[in-house]
N, C-alpha and C positions, 0 to 999 in steps of 0.2 A: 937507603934512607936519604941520602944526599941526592939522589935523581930525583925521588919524591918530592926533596923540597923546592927545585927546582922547576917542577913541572906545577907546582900548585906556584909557585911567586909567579910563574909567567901566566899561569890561568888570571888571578887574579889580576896582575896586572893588565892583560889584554881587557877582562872586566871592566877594572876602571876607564879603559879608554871608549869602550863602546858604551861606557854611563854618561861622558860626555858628548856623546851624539845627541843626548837629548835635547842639550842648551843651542845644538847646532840645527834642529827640527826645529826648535823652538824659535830662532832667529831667521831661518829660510822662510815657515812660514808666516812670522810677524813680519818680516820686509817683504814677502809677496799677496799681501793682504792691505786692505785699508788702515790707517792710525785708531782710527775710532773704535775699531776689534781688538788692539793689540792683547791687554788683560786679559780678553777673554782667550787667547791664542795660548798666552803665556801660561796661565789657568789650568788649562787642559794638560800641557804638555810635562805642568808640576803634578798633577792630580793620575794622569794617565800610568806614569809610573809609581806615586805614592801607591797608590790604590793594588795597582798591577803586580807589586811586588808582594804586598801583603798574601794578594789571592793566589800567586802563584807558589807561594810557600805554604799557606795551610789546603791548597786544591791539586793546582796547575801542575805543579815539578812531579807529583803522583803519578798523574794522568798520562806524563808525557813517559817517564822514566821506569815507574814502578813495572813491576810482572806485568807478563802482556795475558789481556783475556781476550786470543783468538787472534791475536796480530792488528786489535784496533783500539785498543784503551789500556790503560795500565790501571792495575786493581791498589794499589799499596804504594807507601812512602809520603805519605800526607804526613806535612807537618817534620819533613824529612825524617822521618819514623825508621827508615831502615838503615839508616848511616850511623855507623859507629864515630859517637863525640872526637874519638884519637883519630877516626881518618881525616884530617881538615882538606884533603883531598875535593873529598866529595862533598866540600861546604865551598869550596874553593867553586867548583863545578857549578853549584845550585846557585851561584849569585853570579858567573857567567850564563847561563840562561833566564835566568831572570831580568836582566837588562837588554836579552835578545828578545823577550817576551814585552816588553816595555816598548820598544820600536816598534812590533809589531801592533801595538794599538796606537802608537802616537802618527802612525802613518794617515790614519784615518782624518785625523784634524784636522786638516789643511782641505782635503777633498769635501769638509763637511763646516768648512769656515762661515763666518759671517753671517748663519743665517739658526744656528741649532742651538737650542737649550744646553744650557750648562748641566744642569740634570739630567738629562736625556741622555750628555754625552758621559756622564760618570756612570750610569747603567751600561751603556755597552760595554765601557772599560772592562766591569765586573763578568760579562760576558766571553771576550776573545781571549782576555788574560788568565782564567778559570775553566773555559772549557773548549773554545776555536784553537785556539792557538796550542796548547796542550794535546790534543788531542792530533791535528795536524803534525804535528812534530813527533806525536808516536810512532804514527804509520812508515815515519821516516828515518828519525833519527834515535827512537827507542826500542829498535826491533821489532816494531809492525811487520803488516805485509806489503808493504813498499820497500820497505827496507832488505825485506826477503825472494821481492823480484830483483833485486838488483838494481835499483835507482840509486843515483850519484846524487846528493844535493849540499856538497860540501860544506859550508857555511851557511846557507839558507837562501836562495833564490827564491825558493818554493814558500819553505816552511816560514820566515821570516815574513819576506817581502811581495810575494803574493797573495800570503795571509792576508797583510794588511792595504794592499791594492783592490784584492776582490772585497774584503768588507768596506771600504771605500769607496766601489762602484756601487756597492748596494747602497751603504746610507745617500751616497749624492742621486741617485736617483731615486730612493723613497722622500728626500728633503724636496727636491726642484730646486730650479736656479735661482740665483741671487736676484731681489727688484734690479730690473732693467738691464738684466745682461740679454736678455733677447728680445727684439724686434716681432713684432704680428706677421710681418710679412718672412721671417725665417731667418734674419739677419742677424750676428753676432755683434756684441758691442764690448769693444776693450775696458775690462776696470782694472787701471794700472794698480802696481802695489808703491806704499808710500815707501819705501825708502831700500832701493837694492843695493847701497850701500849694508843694510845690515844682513840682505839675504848672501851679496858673496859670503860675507863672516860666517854664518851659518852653513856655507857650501864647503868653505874651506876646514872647517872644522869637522862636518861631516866626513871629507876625505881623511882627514888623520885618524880621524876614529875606526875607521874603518882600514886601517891597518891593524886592529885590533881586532876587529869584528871577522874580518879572513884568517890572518894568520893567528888567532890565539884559537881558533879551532882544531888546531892542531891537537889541543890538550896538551901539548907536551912543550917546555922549554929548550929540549933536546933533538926534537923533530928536525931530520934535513926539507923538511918540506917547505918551510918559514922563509926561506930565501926565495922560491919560486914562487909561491905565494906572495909576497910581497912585491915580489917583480913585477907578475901579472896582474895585481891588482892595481898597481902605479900606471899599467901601460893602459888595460883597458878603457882606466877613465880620462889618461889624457887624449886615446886615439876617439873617444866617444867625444868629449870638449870641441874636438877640433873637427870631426863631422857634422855632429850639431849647428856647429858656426855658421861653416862655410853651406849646410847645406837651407841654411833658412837665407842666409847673405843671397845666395843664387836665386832662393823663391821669391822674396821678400825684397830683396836691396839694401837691405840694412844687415850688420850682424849684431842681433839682438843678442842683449845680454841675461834677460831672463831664460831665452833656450839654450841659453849656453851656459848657464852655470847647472839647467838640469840636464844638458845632455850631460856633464860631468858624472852626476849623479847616478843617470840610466848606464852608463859606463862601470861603475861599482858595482851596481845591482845586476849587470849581466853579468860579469865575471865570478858573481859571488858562488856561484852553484860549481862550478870547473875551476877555481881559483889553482886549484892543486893534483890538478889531473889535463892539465895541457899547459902548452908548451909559448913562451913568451909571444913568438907570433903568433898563433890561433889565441891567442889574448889581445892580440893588437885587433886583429879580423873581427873576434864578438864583440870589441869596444867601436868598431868604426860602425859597424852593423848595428851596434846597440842606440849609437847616438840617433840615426836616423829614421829608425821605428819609433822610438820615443817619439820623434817630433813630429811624425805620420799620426800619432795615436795622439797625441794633443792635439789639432788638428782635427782630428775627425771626430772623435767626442764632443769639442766645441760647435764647430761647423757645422755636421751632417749631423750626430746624434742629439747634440743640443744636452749633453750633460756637462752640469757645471761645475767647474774643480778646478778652483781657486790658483790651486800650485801645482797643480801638472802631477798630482801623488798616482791616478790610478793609472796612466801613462810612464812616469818612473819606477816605478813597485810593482805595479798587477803584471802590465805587457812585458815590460824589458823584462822581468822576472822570469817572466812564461817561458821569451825566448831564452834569456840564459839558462834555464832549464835545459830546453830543446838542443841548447849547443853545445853542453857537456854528451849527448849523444851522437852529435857529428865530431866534433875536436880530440876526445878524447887521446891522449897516447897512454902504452902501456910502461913507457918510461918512466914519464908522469907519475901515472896512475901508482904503481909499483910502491912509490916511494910517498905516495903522499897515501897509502894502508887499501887502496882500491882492488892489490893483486893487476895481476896483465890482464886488462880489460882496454879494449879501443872500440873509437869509436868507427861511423858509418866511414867518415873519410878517410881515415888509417884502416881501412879492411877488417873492423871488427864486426862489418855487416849489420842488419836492422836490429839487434834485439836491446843494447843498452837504448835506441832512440826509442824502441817501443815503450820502456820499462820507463823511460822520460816524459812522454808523452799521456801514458796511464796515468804516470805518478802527479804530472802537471792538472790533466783534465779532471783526477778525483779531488784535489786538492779546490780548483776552482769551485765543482760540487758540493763538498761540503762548505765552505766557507760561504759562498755565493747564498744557494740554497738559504742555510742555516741563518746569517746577518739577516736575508730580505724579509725571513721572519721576524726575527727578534726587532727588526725596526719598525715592520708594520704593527708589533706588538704596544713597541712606546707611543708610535702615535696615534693608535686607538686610546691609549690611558693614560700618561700624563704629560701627551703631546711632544712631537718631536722638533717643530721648530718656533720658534720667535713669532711674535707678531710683526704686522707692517710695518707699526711707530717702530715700535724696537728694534727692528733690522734699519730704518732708515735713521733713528736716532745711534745708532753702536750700539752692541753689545755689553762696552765696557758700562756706559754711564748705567744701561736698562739692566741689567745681568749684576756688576759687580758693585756699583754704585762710586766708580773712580775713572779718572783719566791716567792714558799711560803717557801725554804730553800734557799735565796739567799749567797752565801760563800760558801753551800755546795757540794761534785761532788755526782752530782747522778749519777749512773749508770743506763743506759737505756737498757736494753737484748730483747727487741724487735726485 
């Protein structure tokens, strides 16, 4: 009884700390967006979990957790129907997933800023928090059949934050890009964000949270895993920070501080999948690695593919996700592994040979499938019928005044260069 209450105080408590990542999405992407949006940023990122919490309680926690039908849907536990009121256990459980399911739609915002219906964006809400994201996280982390090939996806690389990368890449390219972020003749044009003072805050608070968001996956308060866990999650994002830096410093000549406080970020979200299945340095390797694909995949969506995404989300979330996926397949140890509930399982570079990368790789490409797939519907859906983004004035006036009918700097003159 007493381990019990132990493992539910620290469930919950890791909970509360990844409920406060939301104010830290909330503040990365109001300081990497325009003033004139802010409301409507802040808006989203209240509504995306008001909303997402509800549905994942009477729908979502079902789908992901209940009986499996076939190893892809869970039939039961709507309304958490099958927990017994005396296990606070599994209420403990249901409200740390439900704030992992909360991130995974508030990912989308930022990729889908400045230019989409408020409405448009509380219908998706009702979508990835009810039936994307639930269902994703069956295959994986409710005994699916991913979870039955053997895919590792520890804390959520996949289930989490490629979720909310890949329906990110869909809505920003069923939206198109913001007035005047690109040239006729192919040319990208910077729209800085107004205030990257509030996005480090948001950066840095996403890091703490995210000590929660790895280690309280443990489920347990007593887990030896929380210590390495916690290691590797520190080390990944600082080695990703400081590739990110130095690697745009080199391209660029400057070290830009907006890719560097996401390579921070792509540094958390590759570790997130192996947190607790390799070893501090193969934590440093996916964080140095991680920072500088991020900033290859920024880059090349802006430049080459000309998709437009405000804050860098389907570059932090979708790709780095991908590969920390693919790297709990190469890093893996069995010492690791052992201890953090994996059994001796290694990866390609420790001689466990191809098949946990294959079971990574399946696991990764179905996931993109479904979500991908499924979002490109459901957006082409909203904007056959009650339209998915803003009009011209509206996108050139804000959001806030057209959308909410407030400023989030009222007294102040903002300049508009639109």
């Amino acid at each position: 009884m007493e381990m019990l209450s132990i493992d539910t105080i620290w469930i919950l408590l890791a909970a509360f700390l990844v409920f406060f990542m939301q104010a830290g999405f909330a503040m990365v992407e109001t300081g990497f967006t325009r003033a004139k949006n802010s409301v409507n940023i802040i808006m989203k990122n209240l509504m995306d979990f008001s909303l997402g919490a509800l549905l994942f309680f009477f729908i979502g926690y079902g789908l992901m957790f209940g009986d499996s039908a076939g190893g892809f849907i869970g039939t039961n536990g709507f309304l958490l129907s099958i927990t017994d009121p005396a296990n606070t256990q599994n209420f403990a459980v249901w409200i740390f997933q439900a704030v992992f399911a909360a991130t995974a739609a508030t990912i989308v915002s930022g990729a889908m800023a400045e230019r989409t219906k408020f409405k448009s964006y509380l219908v998706y809400t009702v979508f990835i928090t009810a039936l994307i994201y639930p269902i994703a996280g069956h295959w994986i982390w409710g005994g699916g059949w991913l979870a039955k090939l053997g895919m590792i996806d520890f804390a959520g690389s996949t289930v989490v934050h490629s979720v909310g990368g890949w329906a990110a890449l869909a809505g920003a390219m069923m939206l198109g890009p913001r007035l005047g972020k690109y040239n006729k003749d192919g040319g990208s044009n910077a729209i800085p964000g107004h205030n990257i003072s509030l996005a480090s805050l948001g950066v840095f608070i996403l890091w703490f949270g995210w000590f929660g968001f790895n280690a309280g996956s443990t489920l347990s308060g007593s887990s030896q895993a929380i210590s390495t866990v916690t290691v590797n999650t520190t080390l990944a994002a600082a080695a990703s920070a400081v590739s990110s830096m130095f690697f745009v410093w080199l391209r660029y000549k400057k070290p830009d501080a907006s890719m560097t406080l996401n390579g921070a970020l792509a540094g958390l979200v590759g570790i997130t999948a192996g947190c607790a299945v390799v070893s501090p340095i193969s934590a440093i390797i996916i964080g140095l690695l991680s920072g500088i694909i991020c900033s290859v995949s920024v880059d090349l969506l802006d430049k080459k593919l000309h998709i437009d995404d405000p804050v860098g989300a389907i570059s932090v979330h979708g790709v780095t996700g991908a590969f920390g996926t693919l790297a709990v397949g190469l890093f893996t140890q069995s010492s690791y592994a052992e201890i953090g509930g994996f059994g001796a399982v290694n990866g390609l570079f420790f001689g466990g040979g191809s098949k946990l990368l294959l079971a990574q790789l399946v696991g990764m490409a179905s996931v993109f499938a479904w979500t991908f797939g499924t979002m490109l519907l459901i957006f082409f859906m909203i904007k056959k019928t009650i339209g998915l983004r803003v009009s011209r004035d509206e996108e050139l006036k804000g959001l806030d005044i057209e959308e909410h009918g407030m400023e989030a700097y009222s007294g102040f003159q903002i300049f508009n260069n639109d």
